[in-house]
C-alpha positions, -999 to +999 in steps of 0.1 A: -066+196-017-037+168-023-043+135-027-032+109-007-007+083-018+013+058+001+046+035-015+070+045-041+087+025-065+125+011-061+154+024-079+137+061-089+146+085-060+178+100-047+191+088-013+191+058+010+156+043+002+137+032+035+102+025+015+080+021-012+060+044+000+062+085+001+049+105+027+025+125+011-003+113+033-025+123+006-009+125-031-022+150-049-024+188-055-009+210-028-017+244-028+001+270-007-003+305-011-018+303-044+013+281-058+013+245-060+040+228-045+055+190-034+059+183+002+090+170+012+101+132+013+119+124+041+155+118+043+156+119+008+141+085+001+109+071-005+095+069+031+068+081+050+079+097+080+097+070+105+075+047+118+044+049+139+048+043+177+053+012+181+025-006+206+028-040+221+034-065+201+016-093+203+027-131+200+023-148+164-004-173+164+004-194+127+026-217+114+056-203+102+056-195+066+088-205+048+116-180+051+133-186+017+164-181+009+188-151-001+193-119+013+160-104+001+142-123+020+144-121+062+119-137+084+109-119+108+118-125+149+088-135+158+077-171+138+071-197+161+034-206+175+031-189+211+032-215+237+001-234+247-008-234+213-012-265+188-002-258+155-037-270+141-048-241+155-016-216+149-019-231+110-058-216+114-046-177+120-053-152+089-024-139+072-017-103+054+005-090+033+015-056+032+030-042-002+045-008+011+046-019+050+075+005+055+049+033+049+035+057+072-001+034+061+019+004+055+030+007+088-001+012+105-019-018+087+011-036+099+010-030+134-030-029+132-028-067+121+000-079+145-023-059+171-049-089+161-026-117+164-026-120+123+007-132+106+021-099+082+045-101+055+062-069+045+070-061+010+093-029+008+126-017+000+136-020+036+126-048+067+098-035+088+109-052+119+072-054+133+062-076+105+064-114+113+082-118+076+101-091+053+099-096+014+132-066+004+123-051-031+154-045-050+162-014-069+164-016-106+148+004-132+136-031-148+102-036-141+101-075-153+132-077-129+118-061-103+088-077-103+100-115-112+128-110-083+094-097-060+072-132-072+099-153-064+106-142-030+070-142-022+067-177-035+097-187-015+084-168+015+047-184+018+054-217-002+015-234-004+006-208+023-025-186+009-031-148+023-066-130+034-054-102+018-027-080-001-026-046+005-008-026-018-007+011+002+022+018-027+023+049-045+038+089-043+029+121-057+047+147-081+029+176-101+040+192-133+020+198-165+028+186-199+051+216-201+069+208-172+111+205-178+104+174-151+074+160-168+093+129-186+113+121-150+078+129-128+058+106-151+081+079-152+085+081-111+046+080-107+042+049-128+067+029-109+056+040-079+020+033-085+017+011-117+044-009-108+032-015-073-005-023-086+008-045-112+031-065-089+002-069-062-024-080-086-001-107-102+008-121-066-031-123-060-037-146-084-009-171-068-010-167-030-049-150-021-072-175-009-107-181-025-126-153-009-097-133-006-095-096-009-068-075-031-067-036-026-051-010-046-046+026-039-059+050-066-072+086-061-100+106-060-087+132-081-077+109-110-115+104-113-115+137-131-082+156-149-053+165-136-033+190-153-013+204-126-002+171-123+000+147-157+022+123-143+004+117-111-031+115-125-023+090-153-008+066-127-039+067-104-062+063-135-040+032-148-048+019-115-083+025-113-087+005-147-065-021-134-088-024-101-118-031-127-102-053-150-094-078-121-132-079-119-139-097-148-150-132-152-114-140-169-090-114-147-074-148-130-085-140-097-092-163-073-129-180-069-151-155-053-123-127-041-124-096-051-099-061-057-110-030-040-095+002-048-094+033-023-091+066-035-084+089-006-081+132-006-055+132+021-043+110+045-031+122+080+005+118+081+032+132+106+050+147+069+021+156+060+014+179+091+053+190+089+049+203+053+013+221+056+011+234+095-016+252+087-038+226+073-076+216+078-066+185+098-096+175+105-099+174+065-073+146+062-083+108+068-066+092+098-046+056+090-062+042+117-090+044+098-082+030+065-064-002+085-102-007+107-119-005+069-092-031+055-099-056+086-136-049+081-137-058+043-113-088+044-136-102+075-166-098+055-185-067+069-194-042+047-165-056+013-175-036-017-184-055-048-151-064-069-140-032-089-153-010-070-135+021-067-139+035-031-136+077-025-123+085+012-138+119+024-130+131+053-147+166+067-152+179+098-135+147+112-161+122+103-146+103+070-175+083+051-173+058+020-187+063-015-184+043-047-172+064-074-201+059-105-180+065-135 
């Protein structure tokens, strides 16, 4: 079964880029008819399909954050404390960021928040126009560019301002063994989509999450074992799995009493994903809804794994449970 993956890296893929994200619901091996094969990204960039529906949108209760300056960096339309409102209390509303928020999960954990009255910043190649505040990634094949030009507009965007949580739903999915005539160009498009992502995410963490904060990552169940069929792919998840524990430690530079939580889903249930394999198990892939409740669920304190842990999704039969992956 693939594996699910959400944001891809800028400056890698062909085509106008609309996220960091690639719709591959769940990034990892897809088998049809006995061959394995990639499902398709749409409009040749790094998104997952469109957005979701869009539901109400509900007024922002929080101070605004500062916009910066530049045109990476757009505020969102909807920044000023609803009416009736002091901005004591407005200053009191939680705040997420999204890393990927452009994704078909991004997107989901971005309307899920707004849907709660929570302030979101969106960090992607492109605006996500339900987000209270965009952070636009700029495409380079630099990481220390891309990722000083990502701190700074962050830093410009939230100033003092601290976060809940940062959710980096960043990642994408190619096969090929070591063999492979694409194995150099998959590999290095996996670890900018993933690595990068990760790295970026975990960096921010340690200057804008609050004490008690919560960081996740997104790694993959498969890359808890080998993945031949797909090198490039597996190495990145694994990279980030060792990240998610390193950021445990005593000296990782985390903030006082937060902690970074990696999920590892099978496959999540995308409308690509549904395009590419009609015939599918469905009730086999993990719904977003879900993954944006668990996110809520940990940062508010019910149920948070322990820092490093590394979180398997299963879903079967419809039902999804949670297990800590022993390795």
């Amino acid at each position: 079964m693939p594996d699910p993956e959400p944001v891809r890296a800028p400056g890698v893929l062909r085509g106008a880029a609309r996220s960091l994200s690639a719709d591959l619901g769940g990034a990892g091996e897809r088998r049809r008819s006995g061959r394995w094969g990639r499902p398709r990204d749409q409009g040749g960039g790094w998104s997952w399909p469109g957005r979701l529906r869009s539901a109400q949108r509900s007024p922002l209760q929080t101070a605004q954050p500062q916009s910066g300056t530049g045109s990476r960096i757009r505020a969102g339309t909807r920044q000023r404390a609803p009416a009736g409102r002091s901005m004591a209390a407005a200053a009191e509303a939680r705040r997420v960021l999204v890393y990927g928020g452009r994704g078909a999960l991004g997107a989901q954990c971005v309307h899920y928040f707004r849907a709660k009255h929570w302030w979101v910043a969106c960090v992607d190649l492109a605006e996500n126009e339900d987000a209270n505040a965009n952070v636009v990634v700029k495409m380079t094949d630099s990481f220390t560019e891309q990722a000083e030009q990502v701190t700074v507009d962050v830093g410009k965007l939230l100033g003092e301002q601290k976060v809940d949580a940062i959710l980096c739903v960043a990642g994408g999915w190619a096969g090929g063994s070591a063999k492979a005539k694409s194995f150099y160009k998959n590999s290095d498009l996996m670890w900018k989509q993933s690595v990068w992502t990760s790295t970026i995410s975990s960096h921010l963490a340690t200057k804008h999450l609050k004490e008690g904060g919560l960081l996740t990552l997104t790694g993959a169940k498969a890359a808890l074992a080998g993945t031949p069929g797909m090198i490039g792919y597996g190495m990145s998840k694994g990279a980030v799995h060792q990240l998610c524990q390193s950021l445990a430690g005593a000296n990782s530079g985390m903030p006082s009493g937060s902690a970074a939580v990696a999920v590892l889903p099978v496959t999540l249930d995308t409308p690509m994903n549904r395009k590419s394999m009609p015939d599918a198990d469905f009730s086999s892939w993990t719904p977003l809804e879900f993954l944006a409740e668990t996110f809520y669920d940990w940062i508010t304190g019910k149920n948070r794994p322990s820092s490093g842990s590394l979180i398997q999704v299963v879903t079967t039969g419809g039902k999804t449970e949670l297990a800590a992956a022993h390795l």
